[in-house]
Structure formats: structure tokens, C-alpha cells
Backbone as XML, in Angstrom:
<?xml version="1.0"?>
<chain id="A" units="angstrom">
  <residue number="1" name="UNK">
    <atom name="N" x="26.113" y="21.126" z="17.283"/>
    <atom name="CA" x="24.663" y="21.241" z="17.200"/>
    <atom name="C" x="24.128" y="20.543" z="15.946"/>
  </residue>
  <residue number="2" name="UNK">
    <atom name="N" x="24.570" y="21.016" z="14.924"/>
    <atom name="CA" x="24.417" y="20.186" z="13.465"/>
    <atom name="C" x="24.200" y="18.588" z="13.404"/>
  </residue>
  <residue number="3" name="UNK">
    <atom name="N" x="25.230" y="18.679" z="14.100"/>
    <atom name="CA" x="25.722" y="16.950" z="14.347"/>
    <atom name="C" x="24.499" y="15.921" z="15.335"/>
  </residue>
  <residue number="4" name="UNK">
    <atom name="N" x="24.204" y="17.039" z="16.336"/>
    <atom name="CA" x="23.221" y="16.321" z="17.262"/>
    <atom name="C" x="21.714" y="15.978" z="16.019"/>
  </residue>
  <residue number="5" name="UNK">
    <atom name="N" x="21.327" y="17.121" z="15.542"/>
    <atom name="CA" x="20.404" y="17.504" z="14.495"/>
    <atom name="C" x="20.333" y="16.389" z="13.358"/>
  </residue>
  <residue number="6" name="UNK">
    <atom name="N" x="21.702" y="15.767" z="13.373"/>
    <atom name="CA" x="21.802" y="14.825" z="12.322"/>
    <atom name="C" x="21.787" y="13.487" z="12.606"/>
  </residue>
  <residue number="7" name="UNK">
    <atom name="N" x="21.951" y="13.278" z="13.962"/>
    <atom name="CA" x="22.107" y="11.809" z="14.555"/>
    <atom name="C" x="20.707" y="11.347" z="14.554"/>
  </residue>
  <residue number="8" name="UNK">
    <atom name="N" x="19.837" y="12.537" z="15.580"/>
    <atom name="CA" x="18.631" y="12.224" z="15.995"/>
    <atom name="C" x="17.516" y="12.456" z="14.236"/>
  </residue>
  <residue number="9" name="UNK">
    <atom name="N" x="18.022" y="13.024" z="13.297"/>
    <atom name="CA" x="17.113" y="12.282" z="11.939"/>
    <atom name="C" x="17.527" y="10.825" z="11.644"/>
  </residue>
  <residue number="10" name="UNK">
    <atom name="N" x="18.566" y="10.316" z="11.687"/>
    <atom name="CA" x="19.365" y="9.084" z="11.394"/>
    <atom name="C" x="18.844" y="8.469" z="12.566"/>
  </residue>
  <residue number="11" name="UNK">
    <atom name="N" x="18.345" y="8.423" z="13.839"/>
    <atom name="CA" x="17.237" y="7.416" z="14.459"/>
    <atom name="C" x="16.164" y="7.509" z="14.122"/>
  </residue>
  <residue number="12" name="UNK">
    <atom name="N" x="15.627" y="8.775" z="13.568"/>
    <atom name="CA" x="14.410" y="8.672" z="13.586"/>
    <atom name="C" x="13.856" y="7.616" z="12.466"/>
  </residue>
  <residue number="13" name="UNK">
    <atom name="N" x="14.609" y="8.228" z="11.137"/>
    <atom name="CA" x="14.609" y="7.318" z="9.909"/>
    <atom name="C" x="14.914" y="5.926" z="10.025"/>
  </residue>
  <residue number="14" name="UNK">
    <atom name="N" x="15.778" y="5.469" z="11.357"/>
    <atom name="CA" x="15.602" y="4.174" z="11.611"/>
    <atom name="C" x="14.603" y="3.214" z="12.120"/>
  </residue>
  <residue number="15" name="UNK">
    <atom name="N" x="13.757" y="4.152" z="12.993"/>
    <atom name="CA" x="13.007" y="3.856" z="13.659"/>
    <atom name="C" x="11.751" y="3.733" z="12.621"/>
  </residue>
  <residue number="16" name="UNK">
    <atom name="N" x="11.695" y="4.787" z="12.008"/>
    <atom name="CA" x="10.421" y="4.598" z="11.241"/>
    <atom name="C" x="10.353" y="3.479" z="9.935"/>
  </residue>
  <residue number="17" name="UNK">
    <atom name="N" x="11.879" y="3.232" z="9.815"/>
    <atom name="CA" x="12.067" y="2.050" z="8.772"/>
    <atom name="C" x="11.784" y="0.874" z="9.470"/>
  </residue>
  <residue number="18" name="UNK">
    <atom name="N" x="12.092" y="1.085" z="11.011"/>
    <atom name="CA" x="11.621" y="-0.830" z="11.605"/>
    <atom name="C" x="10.463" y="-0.511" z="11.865"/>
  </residue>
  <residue number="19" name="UNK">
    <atom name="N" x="9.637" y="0.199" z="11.686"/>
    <atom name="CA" x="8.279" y="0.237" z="11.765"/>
    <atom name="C" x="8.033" y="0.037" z="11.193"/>
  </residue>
  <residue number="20" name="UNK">
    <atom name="N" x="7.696" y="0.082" z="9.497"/>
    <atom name="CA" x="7.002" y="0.438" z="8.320"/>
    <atom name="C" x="7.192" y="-1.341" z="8.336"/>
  </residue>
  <residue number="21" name="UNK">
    <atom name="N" x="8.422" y="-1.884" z="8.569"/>
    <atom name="CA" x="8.624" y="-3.499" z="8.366"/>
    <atom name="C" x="8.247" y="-4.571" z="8.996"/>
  </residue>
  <residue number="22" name="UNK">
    <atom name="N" x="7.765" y="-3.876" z="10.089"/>
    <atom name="CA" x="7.439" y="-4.941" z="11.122"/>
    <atom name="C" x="8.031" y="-4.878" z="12.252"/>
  </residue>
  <residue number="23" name="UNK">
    <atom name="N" x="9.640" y="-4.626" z="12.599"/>
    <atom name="CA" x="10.663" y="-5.062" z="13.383"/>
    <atom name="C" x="10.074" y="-4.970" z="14.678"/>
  </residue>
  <residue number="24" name="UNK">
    <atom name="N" x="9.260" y="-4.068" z="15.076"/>
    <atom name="CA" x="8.498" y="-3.487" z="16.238"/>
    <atom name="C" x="7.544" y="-4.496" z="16.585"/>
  </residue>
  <residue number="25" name="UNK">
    <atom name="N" x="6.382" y="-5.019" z="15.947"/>
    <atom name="CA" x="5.460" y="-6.009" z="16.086"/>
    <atom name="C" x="5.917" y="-7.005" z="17.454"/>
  </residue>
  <residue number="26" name="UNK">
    <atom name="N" x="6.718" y="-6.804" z="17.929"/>
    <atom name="CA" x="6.710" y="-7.407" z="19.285"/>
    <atom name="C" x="7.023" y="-6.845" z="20.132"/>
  </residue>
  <residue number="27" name="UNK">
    <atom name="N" x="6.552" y="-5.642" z="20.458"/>
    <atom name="CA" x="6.391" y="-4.499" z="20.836"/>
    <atom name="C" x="4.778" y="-4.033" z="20.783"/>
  </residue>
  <residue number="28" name="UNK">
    <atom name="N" x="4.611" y="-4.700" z="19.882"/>
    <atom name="CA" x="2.750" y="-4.038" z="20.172"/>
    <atom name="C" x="2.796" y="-2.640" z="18.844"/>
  </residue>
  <residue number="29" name="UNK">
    <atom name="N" x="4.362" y="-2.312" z="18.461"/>
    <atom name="CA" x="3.556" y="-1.406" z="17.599"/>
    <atom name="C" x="3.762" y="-1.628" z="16.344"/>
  </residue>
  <residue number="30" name="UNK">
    <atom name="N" x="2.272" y="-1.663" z="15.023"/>
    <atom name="CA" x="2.956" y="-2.515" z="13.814"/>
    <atom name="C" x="1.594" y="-1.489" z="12.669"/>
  </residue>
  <residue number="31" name="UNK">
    <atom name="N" x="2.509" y="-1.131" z="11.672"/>
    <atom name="CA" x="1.534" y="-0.585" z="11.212"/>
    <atom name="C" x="-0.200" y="-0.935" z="10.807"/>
  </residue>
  <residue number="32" name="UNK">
    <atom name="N" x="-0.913" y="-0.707" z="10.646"/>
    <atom name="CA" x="-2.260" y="-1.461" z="9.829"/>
    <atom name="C" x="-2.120" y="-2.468" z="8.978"/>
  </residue>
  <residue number="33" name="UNK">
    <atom name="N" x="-1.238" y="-1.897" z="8.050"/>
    <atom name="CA" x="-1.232" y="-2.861" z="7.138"/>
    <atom name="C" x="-0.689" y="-4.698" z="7.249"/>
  </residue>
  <residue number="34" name="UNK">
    <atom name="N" x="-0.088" y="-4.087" z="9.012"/>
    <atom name="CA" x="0.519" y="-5.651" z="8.863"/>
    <atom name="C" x="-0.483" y="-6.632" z="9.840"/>
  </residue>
  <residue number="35" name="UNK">
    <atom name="N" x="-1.252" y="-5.608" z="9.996"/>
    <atom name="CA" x="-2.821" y="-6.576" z="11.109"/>
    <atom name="C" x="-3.595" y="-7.301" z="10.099"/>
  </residue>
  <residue number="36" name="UNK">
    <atom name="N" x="-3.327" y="-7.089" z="8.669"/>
    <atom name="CA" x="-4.443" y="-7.907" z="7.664"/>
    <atom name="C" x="-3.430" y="-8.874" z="7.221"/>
  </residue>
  <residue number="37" name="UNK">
    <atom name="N" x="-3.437" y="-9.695" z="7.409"/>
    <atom name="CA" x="-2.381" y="-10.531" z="6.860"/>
    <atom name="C" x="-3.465" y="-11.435" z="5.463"/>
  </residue>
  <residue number="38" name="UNK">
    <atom name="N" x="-2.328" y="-12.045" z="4.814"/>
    <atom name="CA" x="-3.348" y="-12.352" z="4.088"/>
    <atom name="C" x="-4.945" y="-13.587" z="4.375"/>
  </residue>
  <residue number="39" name="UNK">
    <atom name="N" x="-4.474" y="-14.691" z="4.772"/>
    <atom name="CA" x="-5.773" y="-15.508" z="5.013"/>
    <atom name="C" x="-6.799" y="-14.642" z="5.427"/>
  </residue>
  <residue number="40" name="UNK">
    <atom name="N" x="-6.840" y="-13.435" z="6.266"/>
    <atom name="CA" x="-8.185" y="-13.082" z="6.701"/>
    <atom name="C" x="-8.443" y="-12.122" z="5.860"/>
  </residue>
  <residue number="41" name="UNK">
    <atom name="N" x="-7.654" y="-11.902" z="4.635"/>
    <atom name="CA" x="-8.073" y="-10.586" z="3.729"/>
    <atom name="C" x="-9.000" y="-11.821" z="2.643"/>
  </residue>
  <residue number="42" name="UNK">
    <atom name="N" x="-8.151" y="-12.982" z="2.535"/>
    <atom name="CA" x="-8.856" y="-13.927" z="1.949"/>
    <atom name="C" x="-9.982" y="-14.532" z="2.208"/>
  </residue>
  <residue number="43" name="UNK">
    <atom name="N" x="-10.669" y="-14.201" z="3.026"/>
    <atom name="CA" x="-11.988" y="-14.738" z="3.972"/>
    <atom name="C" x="-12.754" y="-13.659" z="3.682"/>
  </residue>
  <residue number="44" name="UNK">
    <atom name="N" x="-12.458" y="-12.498" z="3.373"/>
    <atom name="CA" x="-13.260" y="-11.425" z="3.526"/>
    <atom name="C" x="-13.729" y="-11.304" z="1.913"/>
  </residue>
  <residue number="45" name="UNK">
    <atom name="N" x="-13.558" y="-11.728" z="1.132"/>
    <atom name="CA" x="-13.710" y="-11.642" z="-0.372"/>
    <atom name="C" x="-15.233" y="-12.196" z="-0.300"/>
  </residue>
  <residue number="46" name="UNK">
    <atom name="N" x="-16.382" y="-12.157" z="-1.406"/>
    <atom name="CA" x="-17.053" y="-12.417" z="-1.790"/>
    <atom name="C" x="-17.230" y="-12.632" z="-3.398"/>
  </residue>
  <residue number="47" name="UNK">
    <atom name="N" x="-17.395" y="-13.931" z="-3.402"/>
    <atom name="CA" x="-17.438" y="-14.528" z="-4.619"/>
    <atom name="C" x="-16.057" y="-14.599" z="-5.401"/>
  </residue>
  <residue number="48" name="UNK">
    <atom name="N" x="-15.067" y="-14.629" z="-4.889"/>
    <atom name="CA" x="-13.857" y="-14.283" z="-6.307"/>
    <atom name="C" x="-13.821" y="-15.238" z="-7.403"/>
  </residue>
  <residue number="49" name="UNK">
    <atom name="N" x="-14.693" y="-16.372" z="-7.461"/>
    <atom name="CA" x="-14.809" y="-16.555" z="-8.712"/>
    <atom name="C" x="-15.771" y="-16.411" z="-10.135"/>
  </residue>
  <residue number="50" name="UNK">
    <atom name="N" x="-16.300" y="-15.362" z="-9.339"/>
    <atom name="CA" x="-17.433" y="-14.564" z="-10.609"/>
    <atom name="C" x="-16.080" y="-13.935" z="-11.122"/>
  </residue>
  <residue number="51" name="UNK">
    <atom name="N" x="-15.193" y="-13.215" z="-10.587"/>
    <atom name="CA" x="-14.174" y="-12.025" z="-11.282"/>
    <atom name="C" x="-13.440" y="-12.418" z="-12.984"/>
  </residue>
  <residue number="52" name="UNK">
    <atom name="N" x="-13.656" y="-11.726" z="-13.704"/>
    <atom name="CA" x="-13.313" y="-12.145" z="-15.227"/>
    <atom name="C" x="-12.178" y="-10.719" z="-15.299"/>
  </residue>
  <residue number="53" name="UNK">
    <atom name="N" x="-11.195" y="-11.320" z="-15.874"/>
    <atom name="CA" x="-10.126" y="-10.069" z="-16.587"/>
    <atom name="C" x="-10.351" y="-10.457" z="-17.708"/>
  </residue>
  <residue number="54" name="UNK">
    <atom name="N" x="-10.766" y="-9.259" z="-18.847"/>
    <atom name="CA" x="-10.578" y="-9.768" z="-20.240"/>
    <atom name="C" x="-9.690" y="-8.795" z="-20.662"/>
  </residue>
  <residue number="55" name="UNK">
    <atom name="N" x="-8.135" y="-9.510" z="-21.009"/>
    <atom name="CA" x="-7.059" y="-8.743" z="-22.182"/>
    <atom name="C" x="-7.556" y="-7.526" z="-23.163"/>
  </residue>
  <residue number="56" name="UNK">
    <atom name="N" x="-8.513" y="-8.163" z="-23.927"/>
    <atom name="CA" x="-8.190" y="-7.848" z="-25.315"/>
    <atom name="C" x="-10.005" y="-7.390" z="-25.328"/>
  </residue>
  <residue number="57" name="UNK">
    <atom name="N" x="-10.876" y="-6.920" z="-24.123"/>
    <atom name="CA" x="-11.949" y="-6.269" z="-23.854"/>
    <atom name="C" x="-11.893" y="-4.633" z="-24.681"/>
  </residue>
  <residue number="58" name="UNK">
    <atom name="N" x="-12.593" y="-4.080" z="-24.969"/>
    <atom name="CA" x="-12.719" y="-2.539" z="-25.469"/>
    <atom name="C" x="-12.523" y="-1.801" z="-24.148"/>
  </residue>
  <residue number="59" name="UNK">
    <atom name="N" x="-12.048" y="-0.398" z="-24.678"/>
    <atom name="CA" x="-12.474" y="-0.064" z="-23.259"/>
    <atom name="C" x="-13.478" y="0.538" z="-23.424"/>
  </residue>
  <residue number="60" name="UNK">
    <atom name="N" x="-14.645" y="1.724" z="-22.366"/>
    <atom name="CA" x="-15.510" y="1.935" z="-21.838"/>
    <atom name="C" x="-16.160" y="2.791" z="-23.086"/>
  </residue>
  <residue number="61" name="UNK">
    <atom name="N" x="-17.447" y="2.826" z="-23.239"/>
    <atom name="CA" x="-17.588" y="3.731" z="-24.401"/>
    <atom name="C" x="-17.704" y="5.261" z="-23.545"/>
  </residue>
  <residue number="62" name="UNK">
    <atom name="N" x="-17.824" y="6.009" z="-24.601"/>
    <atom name="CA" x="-17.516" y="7.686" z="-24.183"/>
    <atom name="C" x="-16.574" y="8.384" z="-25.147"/>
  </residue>
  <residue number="63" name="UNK">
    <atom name="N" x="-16.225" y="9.263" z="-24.468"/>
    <atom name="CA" x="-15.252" y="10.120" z="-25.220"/>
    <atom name="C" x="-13.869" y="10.027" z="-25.156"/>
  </residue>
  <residue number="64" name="UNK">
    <atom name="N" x="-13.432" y="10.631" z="-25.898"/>
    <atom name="CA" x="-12.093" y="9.925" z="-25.735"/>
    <atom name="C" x="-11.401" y="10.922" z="-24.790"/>
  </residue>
  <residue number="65" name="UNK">
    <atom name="N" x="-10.266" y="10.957" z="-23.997"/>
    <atom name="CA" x="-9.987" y="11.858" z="-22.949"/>
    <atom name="C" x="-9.600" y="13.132" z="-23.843"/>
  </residue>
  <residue number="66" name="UNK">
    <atom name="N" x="-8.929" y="13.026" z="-25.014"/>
    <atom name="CA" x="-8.780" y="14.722" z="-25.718"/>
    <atom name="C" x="-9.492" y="14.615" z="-26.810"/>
  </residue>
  <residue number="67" name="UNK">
    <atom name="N" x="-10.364" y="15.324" z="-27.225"/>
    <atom name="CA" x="-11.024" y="14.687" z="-28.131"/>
    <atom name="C" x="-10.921" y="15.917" z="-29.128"/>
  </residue>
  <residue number="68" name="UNK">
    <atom name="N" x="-10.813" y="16.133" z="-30.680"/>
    <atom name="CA" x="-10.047" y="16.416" z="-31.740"/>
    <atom name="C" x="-10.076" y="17.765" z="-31.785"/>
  </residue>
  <residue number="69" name="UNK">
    <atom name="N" x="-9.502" y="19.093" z="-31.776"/>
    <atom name="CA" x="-10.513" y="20.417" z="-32.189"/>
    <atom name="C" x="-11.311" y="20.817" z="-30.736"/>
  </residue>
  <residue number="70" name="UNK">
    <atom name="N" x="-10.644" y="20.668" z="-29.666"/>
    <atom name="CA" x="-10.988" y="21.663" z="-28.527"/>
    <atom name="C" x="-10.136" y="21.518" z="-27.614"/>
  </residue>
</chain>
């Protein structure tokens, strides 16, 4: 009984590992994440070249998360 109990987690975990990867996708079943591929995530952007990273920016003013004496 154990043994049956243990085979059928050891498919399941297989199964859900060729899912999570793709392996299925010709099959029709593929998670979400693999329906956005990138070019059309890239189409969907607006403006990405306004976007600025600054390094060495402050961060946000406020408080500080523990702040001294409470």
C-alpha cells in the first residue's frame, strides 16, 4: 500500500515538473506563464525609454523603518 502511495506522488511530481516546463505544451496544456513569451510582453510596454535606474539615488524621504527610542 505504502509503495502504491509512493509511486503515484513520484508521477505526480513528474507530471507537475513537465508542466511547470513546458513538456506538455503540445498537448494544449502549458502554464500562463509560458503564453507570454517574450516579444509580445515586449509590445505591451509603454515608453521604456523614459525608465531611469539611478545607483547612487537617496532613498524615499520618511522615517526610517525603526526609528530610535520606540
Amino acid at each position: 500500500m505504502l509503495r502504491v502511495v509512493a509511486v503515484l506522488l513520484l508521477l505526480a511530481n513528474l507530471g507537475y515538473y513537465a508542466w511547470t516546463h513546458g513538456a506538455l505544451a503540445m498537448f494544449g496544456m502549458e502554464p500562463a506563464r509560458f503564453s507570454e513569451r517574450e516579444p509580445q510582453r515586449l509590445l505591451q510596454q509603454i515608453r521604456p525609454e523614459v525608465l531611469r535606474i539611478d545607483k547612487d539615488a537617496p532613498a524615499a524621504p520618511g522615517r526610517p523603518a525603526s526609528a530610535p527610542g520606540s
